[in-house]
C-alpha positions in Angstrom: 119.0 240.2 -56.1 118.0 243.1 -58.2 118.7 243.6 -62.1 120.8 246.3 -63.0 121.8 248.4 -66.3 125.3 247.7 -66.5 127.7 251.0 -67.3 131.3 250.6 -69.3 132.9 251.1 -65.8 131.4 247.1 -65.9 132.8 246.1 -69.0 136.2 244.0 -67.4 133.9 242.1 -65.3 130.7 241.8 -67.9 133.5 240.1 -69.8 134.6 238.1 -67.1 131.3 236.4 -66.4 131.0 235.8 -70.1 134.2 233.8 -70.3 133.3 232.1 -67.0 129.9 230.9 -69.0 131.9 230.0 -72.4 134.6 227.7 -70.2 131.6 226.3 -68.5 129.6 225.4 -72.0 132.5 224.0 -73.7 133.5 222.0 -70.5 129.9 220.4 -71.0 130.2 220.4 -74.5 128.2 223.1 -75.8 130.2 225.1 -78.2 128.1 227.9 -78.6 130.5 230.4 -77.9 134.4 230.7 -78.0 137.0 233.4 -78.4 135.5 234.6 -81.3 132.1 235.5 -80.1 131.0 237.3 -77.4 133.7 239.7 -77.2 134.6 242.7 -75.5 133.7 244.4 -78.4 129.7 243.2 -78.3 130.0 244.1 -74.4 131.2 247.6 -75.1 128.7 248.1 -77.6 126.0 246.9 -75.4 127.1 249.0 -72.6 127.5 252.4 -75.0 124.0 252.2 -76.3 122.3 251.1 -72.6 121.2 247.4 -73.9 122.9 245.3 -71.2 121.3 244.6 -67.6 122.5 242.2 -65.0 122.4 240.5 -61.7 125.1 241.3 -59.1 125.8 239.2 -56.0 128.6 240.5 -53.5 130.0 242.6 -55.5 130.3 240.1 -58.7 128.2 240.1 -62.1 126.2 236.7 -62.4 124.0 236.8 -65.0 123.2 239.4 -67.6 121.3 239.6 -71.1 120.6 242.1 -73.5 117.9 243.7 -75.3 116.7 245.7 -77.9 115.2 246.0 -81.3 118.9 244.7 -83.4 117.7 241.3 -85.4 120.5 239.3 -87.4 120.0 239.5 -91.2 119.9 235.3 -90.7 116.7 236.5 -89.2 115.0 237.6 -92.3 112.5 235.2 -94.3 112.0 233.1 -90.9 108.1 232.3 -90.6 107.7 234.8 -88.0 104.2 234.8 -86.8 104.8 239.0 -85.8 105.9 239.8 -89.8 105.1 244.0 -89.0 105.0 244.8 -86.0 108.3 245.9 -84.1 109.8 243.0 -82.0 112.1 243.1 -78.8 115.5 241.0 -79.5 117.2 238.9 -76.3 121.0 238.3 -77.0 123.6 236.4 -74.9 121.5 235.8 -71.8 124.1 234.0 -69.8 124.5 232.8 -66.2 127.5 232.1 -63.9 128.1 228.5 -63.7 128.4 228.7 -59.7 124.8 230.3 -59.8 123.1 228.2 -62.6 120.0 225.9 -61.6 119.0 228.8 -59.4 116.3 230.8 -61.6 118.5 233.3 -62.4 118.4 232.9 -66.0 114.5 232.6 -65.1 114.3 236.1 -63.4 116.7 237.4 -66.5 114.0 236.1 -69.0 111.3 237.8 -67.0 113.3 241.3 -66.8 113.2 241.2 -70.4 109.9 240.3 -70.8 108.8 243.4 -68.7 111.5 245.2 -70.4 109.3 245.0 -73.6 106.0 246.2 -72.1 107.5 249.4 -71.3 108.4 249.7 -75.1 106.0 249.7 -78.1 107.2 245.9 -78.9 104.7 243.8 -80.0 106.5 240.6 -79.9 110.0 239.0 -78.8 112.6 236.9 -80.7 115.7 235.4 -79.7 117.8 232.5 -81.1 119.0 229.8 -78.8 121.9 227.4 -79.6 120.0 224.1 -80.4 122.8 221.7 -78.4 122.0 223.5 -75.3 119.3 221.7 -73.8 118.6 224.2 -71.3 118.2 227.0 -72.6 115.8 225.4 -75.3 113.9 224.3 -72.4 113.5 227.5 -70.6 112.3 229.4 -73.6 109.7 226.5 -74.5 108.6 226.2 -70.6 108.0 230.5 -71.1 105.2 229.5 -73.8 108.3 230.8 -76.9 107.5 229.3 -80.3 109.9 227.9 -82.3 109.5 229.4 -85.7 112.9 228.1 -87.3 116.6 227.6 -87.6 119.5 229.9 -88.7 123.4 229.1 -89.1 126.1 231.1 -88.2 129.3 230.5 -89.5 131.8 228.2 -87.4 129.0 226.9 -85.4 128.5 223.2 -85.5 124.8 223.5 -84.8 122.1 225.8 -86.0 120.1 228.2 -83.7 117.2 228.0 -83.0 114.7 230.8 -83.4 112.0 231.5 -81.1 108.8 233.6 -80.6 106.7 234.9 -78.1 103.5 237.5 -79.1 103.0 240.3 -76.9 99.0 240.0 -76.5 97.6 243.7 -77.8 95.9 243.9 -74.6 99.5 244.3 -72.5 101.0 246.5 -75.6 102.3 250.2 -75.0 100.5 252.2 -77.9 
């Protein structure tokens, strides 16, 4: 299973998967997302400006994530160990509940790792919703630092913030 850039020919079923994940969480009790947010609005945007890659199996999206260099303003005045260099941002990494426990969101992680030596990044942030377990634990188990936590409005728990330095040695110039 290869990772793809998704097109906005993708966007119904980008969506799709997304609501599939959502259901799931809440189902489980993880009320990260909701109707609210993501949308088909944060899709489209991610598919206009080339930010959003995923994993297809037989013909259906199963995971997908985006990147680039957008940070939220809750972001700013965190103790981020990378305070001027130009960091790579991971949003909304999310995997079908059929194919979770399957290192998908593993092999998504590591896309976007790779994803940021191809770029003059010299480090990578992300937030992850502190009552989901797993996600905490994948981003810990990938050597991330935690650095913080920012709130969002109508979330019941805060985020938290991680960090991972690109060493200078693996950095594009």
């Amino acid at each position: 299973m290869n990772i793809v850039k998704a097109g906005l020919e993708d966007l119904e079923a980008i969506s799709g998967l997304y609501e599939e994940v959502t259901r799931h969480m809440r189902e489980n009790g993880i009320d990260q997302w909701d109707q609210y947010y993501p949308t088909k609005p944060v899709f489209h945007n991610d598919l206009r400006n080339g930010h959003l890659y995923g994993i297809r199996h037989e013909g259906q999206w199963i995971g997908a994530v985006a990147v680039n260099d957008e940070q939220s303003t809750e972001y700013e005045g965190l103790p981020w160990q990378d305070r001027s260099g130009h960091p790579m941002v991971i949003h909304r990494l999310a995997v079908h509940p059929a194919y979770q426990g399957r290192g998908i969101g593993k092999k998504l992680l590591q896309f976007a790792e790779a994803a940021a030596l191809t770029q003059p990044y010299t480090s990578i942030r992300l937030g992850a919703y502190s009552a989901n377990p797993a996600a905490i634990g994948m981003y810990e188990k990938f050597g991330y630092t935690s650095v913080g936590e920012v709130r969002y409005p109508f979330r019941k728990h805060p985020y938290r913030c991680f960090e991972k330095i690109i060493p200078t040695e693996l950095r594009l110039n």
